[in-house]
N, C-alpha and C positions, 0 to 999 in steps of 0.2 A: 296960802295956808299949807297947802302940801307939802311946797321947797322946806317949809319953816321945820315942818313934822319930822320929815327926812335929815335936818340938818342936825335935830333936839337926837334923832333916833342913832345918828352917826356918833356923834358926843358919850352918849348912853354907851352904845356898841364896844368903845375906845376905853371907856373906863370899865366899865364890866369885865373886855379881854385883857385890859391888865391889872385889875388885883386878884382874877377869881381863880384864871387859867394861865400857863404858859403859853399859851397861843395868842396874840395880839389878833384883836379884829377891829376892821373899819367900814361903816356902808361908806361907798366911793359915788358921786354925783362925778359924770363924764359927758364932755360932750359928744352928739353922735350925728344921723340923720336918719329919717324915713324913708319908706319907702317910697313917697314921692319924692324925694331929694330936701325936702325941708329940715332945719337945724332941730336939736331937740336935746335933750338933757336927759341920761338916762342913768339909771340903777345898779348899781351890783355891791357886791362885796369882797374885801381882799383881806386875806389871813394869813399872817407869819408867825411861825413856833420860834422856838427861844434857840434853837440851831438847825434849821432847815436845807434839805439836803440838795435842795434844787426847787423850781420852780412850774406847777400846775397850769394852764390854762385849761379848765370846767368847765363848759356848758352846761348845763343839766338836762335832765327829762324833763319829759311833759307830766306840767303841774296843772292844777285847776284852782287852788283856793290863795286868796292873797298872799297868806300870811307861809305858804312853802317857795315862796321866792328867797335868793340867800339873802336876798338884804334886809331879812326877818330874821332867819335863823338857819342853821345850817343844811345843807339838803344830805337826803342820805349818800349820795355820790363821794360827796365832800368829810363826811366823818369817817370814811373810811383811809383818809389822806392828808385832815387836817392838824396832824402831833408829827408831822415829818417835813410837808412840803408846804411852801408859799402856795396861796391857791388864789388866783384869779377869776372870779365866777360872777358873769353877769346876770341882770333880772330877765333881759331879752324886753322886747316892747310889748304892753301891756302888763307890765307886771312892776311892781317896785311903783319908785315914782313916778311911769305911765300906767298905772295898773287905774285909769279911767279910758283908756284905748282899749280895742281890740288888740288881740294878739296876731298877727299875721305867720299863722301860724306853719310850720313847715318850708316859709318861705327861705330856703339855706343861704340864699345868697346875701340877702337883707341882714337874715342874724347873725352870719360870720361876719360882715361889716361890722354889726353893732359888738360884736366877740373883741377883734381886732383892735376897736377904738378904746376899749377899756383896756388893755392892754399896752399899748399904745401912754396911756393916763398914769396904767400905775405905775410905767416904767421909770418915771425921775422920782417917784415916792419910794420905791424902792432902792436907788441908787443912794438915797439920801437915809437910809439905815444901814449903809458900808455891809453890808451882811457877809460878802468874802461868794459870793456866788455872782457867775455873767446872767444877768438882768433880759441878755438879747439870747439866752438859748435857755429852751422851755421842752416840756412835756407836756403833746397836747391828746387828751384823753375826753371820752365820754362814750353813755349809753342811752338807748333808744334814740327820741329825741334829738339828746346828747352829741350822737355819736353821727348822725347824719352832722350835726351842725362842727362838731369836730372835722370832718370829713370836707364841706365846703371850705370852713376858715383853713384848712392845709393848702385848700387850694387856691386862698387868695392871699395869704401868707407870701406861698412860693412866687405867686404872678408880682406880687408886689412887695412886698419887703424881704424879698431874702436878701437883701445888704445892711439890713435893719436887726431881723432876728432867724433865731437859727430855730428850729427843733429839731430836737434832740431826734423823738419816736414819735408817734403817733397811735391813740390806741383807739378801735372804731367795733363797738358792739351791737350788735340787736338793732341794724340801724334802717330806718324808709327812705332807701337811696334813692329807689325807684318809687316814689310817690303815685303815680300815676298805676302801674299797675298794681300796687296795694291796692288800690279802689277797684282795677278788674278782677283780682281777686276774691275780694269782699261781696262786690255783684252776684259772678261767677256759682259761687258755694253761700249767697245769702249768708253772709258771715259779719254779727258787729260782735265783735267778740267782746270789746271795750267799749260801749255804748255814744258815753260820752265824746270820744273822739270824733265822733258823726259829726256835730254841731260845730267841731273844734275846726275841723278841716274846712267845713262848707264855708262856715262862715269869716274864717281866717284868712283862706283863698279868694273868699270875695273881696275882703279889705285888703288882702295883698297887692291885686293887683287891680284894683278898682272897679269891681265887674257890677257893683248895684244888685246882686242877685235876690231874689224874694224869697227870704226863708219857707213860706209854705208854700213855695212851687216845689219846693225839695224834702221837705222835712214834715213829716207824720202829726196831726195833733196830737199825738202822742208824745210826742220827742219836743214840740215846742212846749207844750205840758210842762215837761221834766226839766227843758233847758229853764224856762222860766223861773219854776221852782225854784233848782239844786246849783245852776252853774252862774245865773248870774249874778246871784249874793256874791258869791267866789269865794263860799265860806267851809266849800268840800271838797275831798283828796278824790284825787282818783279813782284811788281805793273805795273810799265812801261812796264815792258815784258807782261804782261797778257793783256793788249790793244792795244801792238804793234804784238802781235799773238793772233788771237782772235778767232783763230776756234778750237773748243774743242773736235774733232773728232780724238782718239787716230792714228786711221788710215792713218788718215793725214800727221802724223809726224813720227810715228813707222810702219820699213817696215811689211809685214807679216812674214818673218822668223824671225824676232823680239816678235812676239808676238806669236809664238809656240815654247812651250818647249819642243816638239821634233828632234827639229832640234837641232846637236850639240851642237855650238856655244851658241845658245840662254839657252840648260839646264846647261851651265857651269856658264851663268851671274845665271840662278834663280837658281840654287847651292850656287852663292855667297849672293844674296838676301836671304835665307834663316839663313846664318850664320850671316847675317846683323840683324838678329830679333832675339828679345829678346825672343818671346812665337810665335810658329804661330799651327796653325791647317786649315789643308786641305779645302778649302769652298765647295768643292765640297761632303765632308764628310769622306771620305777614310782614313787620318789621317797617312796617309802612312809616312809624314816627319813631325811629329807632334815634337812640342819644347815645353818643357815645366822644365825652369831649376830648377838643387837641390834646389838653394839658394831661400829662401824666407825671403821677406822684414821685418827688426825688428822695423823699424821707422815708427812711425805715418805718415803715407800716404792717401795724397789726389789724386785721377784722375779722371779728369772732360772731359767729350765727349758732345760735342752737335751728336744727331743723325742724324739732319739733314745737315752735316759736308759736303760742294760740294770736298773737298780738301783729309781730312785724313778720308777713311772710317770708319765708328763706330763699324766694326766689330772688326778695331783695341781693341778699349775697353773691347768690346764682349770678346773676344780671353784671355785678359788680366785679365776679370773678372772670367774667364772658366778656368784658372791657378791657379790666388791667391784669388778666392772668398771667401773661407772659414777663412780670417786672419782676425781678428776681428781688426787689428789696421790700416784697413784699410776704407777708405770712400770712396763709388761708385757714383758718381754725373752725372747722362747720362740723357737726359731730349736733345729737340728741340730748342735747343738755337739760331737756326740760323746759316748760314753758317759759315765757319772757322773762315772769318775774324772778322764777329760781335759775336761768341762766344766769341772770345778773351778778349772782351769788359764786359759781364758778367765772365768770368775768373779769373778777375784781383783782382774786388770787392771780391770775395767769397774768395780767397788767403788774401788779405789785412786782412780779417776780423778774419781768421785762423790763420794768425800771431800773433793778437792782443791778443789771446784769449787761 
């Protein structure tokens, strides 16, 4: 019944984008695989304007409610992109037509796979609308979320298909490269600043990578309260979540044997949180589980941090710059742009204009 919804919804999508708008849209059903290596069939959506000047690969941020996956409707990432460029943008797992899964969530290596395979999919679909643009070199961009998951998919791009496809640039904002010390962070300064992400991460991490964890070993009844309520209809934005929980006191929501990693359970999730980061180093200076991978970026790459970021700490950048600083095809953009969400707002311009250019 789902395949069936998804197939009426694709139909729908194709005749809508072509009588209403110059933009053709399609939901895309691709194949892909899980994080335990199992086959699966997943989500997205692929949009071409009436003379596009190149070609998107989108990620998006983190969503919470069904129906802001793009294979619903467009995400704000993507309106600001979709009257120009082809756009490639998957649901990621649990959303779209696995949106009865968990989302494993953060986990970058898993989503840039799932990134890649729709790509991958749309590429003979697009070959076969002659459009006059190379199908194998891309613009791969995104924010928060996004822009972590941009970041891994560069990096398995490179390891694996650079005879396949090219990218162009690479644009990487507001991004939890370092996963792990996000959460020392948060501990650290008793910081949820985005509530809902509590639930997102625990429980994403746990189904990422199998760990069984017991949500009230971790999470407040309070916070099982709210998840119960508000996240798992999957019927509210983020936004909505962030005023219908509005107290930003990590402690609040995460127990205390949640937020020490001495206690079992809790060093088995930040074991997994660290394997969820791309680069991390210790904040407290030790460097004891310090990441910092072989691979380094060949693509002109941008990464943009506002510092003053209430959401994705800027040490993420920090961390990322204490990696790859020395790579000259690299551009460091860290400056007090305002919090996450109006970063985003300067992000979008600075990318546009790096496309162009």
């Amino acid at each position: 019944m789902r395949r069936l919804f998804f197939i009426v919804l694709l139909l729908v999508c194709w005749a809508n984008g072509s009588a209403k708008t110059s933009v053709w849209e399609q939901v895309v059903l691709y194949p892909s695989h899980d994080q335990f290596g199992d086959t699966l069939t997943l989500s997205g959506k692929l949009t071409v304007p009436e003379q596009p000047k190149g070609i998107i690969l989108l990620p998006h941020w983190t969503i919470s409610a069904a129906d802001e996956a793009p294979s619903y409707k467009l995400t704000a990432e993507a309106k600001d992109f979709v009257e120009d460029y082809v756009l490639v943008m998957p649901d990621y797992i649990g959303y779209g037509v696995t949106s009865n899964r968990m989302h494993p969530y953060l986990h970058g290596e898993l989503t840039a796979r799932n990134t890649v395979d729709m790509l991958l999919y749309c590429q003979p679909i697009l070959d076969s609308m002659a459009l006059g643009i190379p199908t194998d070199s891309i613009f791969l961009l995104g924010y928060s979320q996004g822009g972590a998951t941009a970041l891994w998919t560069l990096k398995l791009l490179e390891e694996e298909y650079a005879e396949r496809i090219h990218v162009k640039k690479c644009f990487v904002g507001g991004s939890p490269i370092d996963v792990a010390s996000t959460y020392d962070e948060a501990v650290l300064h008793n910081d949820a600043s985005v509530p809902p992400e509590v639930p997102l991460l625990l429980l994403g991490t746990s189904e990422s990578y199998g760990l069984n964890l017991k949500a009230e070993e971790f999470l407040t009844p309070a916070m099982i309260k709210a998840y119960n309520k508000y996240m798992v209809p999957a019927k509210k934005s983020i936004l909505e979540l962030y005023f219908l929980m509005p107290n930003h006191k990590l402690t609040y929501w995460m127990t205390p044997q949640g937020m020490d990693k001495t206690q079992p359970e809790t060093k088995r999730f930040y074991e997994a949180l660290l394997r969820s980061s791309l680069v991390h180093y210790d904040i407290d200076g030790s460097d004891t589980n310090t990441i910092c991978p072989e691979w380094r970026p060949k693509t002109p790459l941008y990464v943009f941090q506002s510092k003053n970021d209430n959401l994705v700490p800027y040490l993420n950048a920090v961390h990322l710059r204490r990696c790859f600083g020395d790579l000259p095809n690299i551009t460091w953009d860290f400056d007090k742009y305002g919090n996450h969400m109006k970063a985003r707002f300067v992000f979008v311009p600075k990318v546009k204009l790096r496309i162009e250019n």
